[in-house]
N, C-alpha and C positions, 0 to 999 in steps of 0.2 A: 032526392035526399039519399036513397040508398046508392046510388053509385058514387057519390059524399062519401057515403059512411063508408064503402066500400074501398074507396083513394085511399083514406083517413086510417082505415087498420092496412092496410099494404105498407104505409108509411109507417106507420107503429112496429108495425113487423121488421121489417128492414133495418132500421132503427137498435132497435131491439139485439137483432143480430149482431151489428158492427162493432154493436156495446159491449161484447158479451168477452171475459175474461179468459186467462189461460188456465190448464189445469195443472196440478199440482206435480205430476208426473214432464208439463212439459218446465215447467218452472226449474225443474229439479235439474232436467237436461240442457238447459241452460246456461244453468249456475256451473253444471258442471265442466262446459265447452269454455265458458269463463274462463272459471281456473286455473284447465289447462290452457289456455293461452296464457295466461299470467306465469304459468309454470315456465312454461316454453321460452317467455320473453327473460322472464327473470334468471334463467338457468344461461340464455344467453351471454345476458350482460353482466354476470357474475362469471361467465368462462372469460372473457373479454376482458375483465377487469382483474383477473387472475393474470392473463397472458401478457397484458399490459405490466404488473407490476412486475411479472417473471424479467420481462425484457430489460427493466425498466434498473432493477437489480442487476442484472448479467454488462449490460453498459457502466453499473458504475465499478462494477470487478474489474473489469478492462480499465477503466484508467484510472483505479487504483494501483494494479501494475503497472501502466505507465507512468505515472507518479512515483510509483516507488522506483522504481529503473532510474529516473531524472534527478533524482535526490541522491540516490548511491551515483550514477555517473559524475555530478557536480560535485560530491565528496570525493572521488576517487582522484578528476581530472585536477585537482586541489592540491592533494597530496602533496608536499614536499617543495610547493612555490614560496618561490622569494622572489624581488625585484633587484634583476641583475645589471637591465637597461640603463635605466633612470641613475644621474648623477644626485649623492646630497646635496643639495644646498644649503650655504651656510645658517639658513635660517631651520634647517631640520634640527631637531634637538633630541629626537627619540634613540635609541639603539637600533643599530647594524644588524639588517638580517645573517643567518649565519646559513652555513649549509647546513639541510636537517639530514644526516644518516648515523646507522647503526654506528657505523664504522667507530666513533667515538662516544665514550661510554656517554659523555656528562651531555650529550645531545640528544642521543636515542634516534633509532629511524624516522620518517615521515609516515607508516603508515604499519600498525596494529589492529590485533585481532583476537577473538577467544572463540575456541569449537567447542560446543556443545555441553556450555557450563549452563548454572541456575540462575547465576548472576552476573551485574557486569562494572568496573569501575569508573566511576565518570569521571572521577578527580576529584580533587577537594576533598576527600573523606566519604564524597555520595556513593552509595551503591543502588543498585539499582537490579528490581526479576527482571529474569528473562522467561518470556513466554514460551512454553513446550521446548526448551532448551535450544534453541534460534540461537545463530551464530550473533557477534556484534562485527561491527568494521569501527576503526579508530583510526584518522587521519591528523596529521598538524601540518602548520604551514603559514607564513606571513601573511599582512596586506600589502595595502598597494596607497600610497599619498595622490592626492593631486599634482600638479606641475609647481604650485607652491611651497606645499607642504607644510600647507594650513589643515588639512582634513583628511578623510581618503576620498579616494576616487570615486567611488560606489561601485568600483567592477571586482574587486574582490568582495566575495559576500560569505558569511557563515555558514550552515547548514539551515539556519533560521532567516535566511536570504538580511541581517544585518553588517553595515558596512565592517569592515578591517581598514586599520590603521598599518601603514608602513611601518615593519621595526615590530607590530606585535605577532609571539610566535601563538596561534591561537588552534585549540585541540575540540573536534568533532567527534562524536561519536551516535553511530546511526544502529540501534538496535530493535527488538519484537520486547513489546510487554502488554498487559491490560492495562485499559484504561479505565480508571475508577468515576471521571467524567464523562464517557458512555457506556454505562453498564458494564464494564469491565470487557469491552469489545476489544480482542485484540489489533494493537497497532503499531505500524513502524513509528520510533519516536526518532529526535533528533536531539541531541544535549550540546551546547558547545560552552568553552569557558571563556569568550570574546566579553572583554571588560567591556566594552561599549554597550553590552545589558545591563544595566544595571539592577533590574531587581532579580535577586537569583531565582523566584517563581518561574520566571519569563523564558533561564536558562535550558529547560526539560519539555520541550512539548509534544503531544502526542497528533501526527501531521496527518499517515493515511490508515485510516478503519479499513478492517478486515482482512489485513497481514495476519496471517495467522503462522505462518514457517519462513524465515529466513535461513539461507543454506549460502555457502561462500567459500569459491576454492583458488589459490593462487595460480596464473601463469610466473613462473618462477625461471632464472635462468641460471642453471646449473654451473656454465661452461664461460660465461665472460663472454661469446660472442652477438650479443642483445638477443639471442633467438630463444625462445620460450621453449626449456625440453620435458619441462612436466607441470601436472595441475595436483593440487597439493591443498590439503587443509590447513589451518592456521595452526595444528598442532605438530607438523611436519614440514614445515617451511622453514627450510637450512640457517638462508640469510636474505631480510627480510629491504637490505637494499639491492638485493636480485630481481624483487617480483616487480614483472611488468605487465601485469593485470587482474581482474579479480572477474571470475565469473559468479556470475550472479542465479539462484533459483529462489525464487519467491512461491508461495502456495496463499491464494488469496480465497476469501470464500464471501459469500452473499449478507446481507446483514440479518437477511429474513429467509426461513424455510419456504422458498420457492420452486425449490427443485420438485420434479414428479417423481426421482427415485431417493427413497431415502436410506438405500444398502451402502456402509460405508464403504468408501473409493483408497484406495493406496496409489501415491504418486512415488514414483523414483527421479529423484531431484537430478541425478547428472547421469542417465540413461541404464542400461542394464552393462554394461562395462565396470561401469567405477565399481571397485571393490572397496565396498567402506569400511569391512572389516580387516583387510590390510592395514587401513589410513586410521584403523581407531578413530572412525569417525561414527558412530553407530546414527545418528541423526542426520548427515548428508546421505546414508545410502535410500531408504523407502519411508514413505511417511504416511499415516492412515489418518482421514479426516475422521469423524464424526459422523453416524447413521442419525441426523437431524434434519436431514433434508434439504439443506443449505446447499449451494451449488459451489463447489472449490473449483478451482481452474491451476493448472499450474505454469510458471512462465519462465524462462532462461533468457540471459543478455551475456554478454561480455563488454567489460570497460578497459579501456586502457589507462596506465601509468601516463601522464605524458611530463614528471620533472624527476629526471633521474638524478641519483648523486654522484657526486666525482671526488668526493674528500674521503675513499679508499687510500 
């Protein structure tokens, strides 16, 4: 019986032991290796999810400028077409494209402009801000019919990628303002007066967020022999059936304070050469974003003319 009892409190003992809780000091240390795990993971995937959106932001700045480039190149390469090719057929009934240049008052050139005004005219009596005084570009130019000339083609198209009509002379214009529809984000808009819109709403839309500086200077030819002898702002451009291209600088910025430095940046739109105060141009020469944290980028193209006039 005693060596019974003897098993029987060993067992109790043992028992006893394995039962037996933690103390309050190791609880604490614990809790506290917890947390910093929890720290550690958490601070991870918040750096992660940071970096992510950084990225995620700076890809949509990129082709926001490429967007905007494709929009001014396809206004530009516009400029001043008519259908020379193509014969009327007796079932056309519209008006005859005409040639668009300066040269004669009652036509006006194929492609205008304004430097570094507040505002800009779209026609019809609209006016319209300009954002941080951002250049505008203004282009006109025909459509283009089918082979019947029942409709148009659908290869000439507006700024608002809607068809032209052969015989209409239809005016673009591609400017910076706020957009009251995204928090007054600025953005390239595009206006055209192509009757084939019908609701004038439809005419003004605001196409790429986060333009924030358009800037615009002409290759111009001086001399008559097509070679381009100087680049010029819209306020110093002689004769405007001279210019045979438009450079382009755009200043794009992030829609969200993603950047890790948030000391404002100055960009010079057309390099440390252009003197802007020669060209009275005080807004093509340097331009200073914003210490918001935003990431601006800034981007240059050049576009060609490609429909010159000949009704000098």
């Amino acid at each position: 019986m005693r060596q019974d009892e003897s098993v029987k409190h060993d067992t109790m003992t043992s028992r006893s032991f394995l039962q037996r809780g933690v103390t309050l000091i190791e609880l604490m240390i614990a809790l506290a290796i917890g947390l910093l795990i929890v720290l550690v993971i958490t601070s991870a995937y918040m750096s992660g999810i940071g970096a992510q959106r950084a990225q995620t932001d700076l890809t949509r700045l990129e082709e926001s400028a490429r967007f905007g480039f494709d929009l001014v190149s396809r206004s530009v390469r516009r400029a001043g077409f008519r259908d020379t090719l193509s014969t009327y057929s007796d079932l056309y009934a519209g008006p005859i494209a005409q040639e668009i240049c300066g040269a004669d008052p009652a036509v006006g050139p194929s492609i205008r402009a304004t430097n570094d005004l507040s505002t800009v005219d779209l026609g019809g009596g609209v006016v319209a801000n300009i954002h941080n005084k951002s250049d505008s570009l203004t282009v006109r130019y025909y459509g283009q019919d089918n082979p019947d000339n029942t409709g148009p083609d659908g290869v000439v198209l507006d700024c608002l990628g809607n068809a032209v009509r052969r015989g209409t002379l239809v005016q673009d214009t591609i400017y910076v303002a706020a957009d009251p529809a995204n928090n007054n984000e600025p953005s390239l808009f595009c206006s055209t007066d192509n009757p084939a819109v019908v609701n004038p709403a439809d005419r003004n839309l605001a196409l790429i967020p986060g333009v924030e500086s358009l800037q615009l200077l002409y290759a111009e030819d001086t001399d008559g022999d097509t070679v381009t002898n100087r680049y010029a702002p819209a306020n110093k451009v002689s004769v405007w059936d001279d210019v045979r291209g438009v450079l382009v600088s755009l200043i794009v910025r992030t829609t969200q304070a993603t950047g890790s430095d948030r000391l404002a940046k100055t960009f010079k739109h057309f390099g440390d050469d252009y003197d802007a105060a020669a060209n009275a141009d005080a807004e093509g020469g340097t331009y200073s974003g914003a210490a918001d944290g935003r990431v601006r980028l800034q981007f240059a193209n050049f576009m060609s003319l490609r429909n010159f006039p000949v009704c000098k």
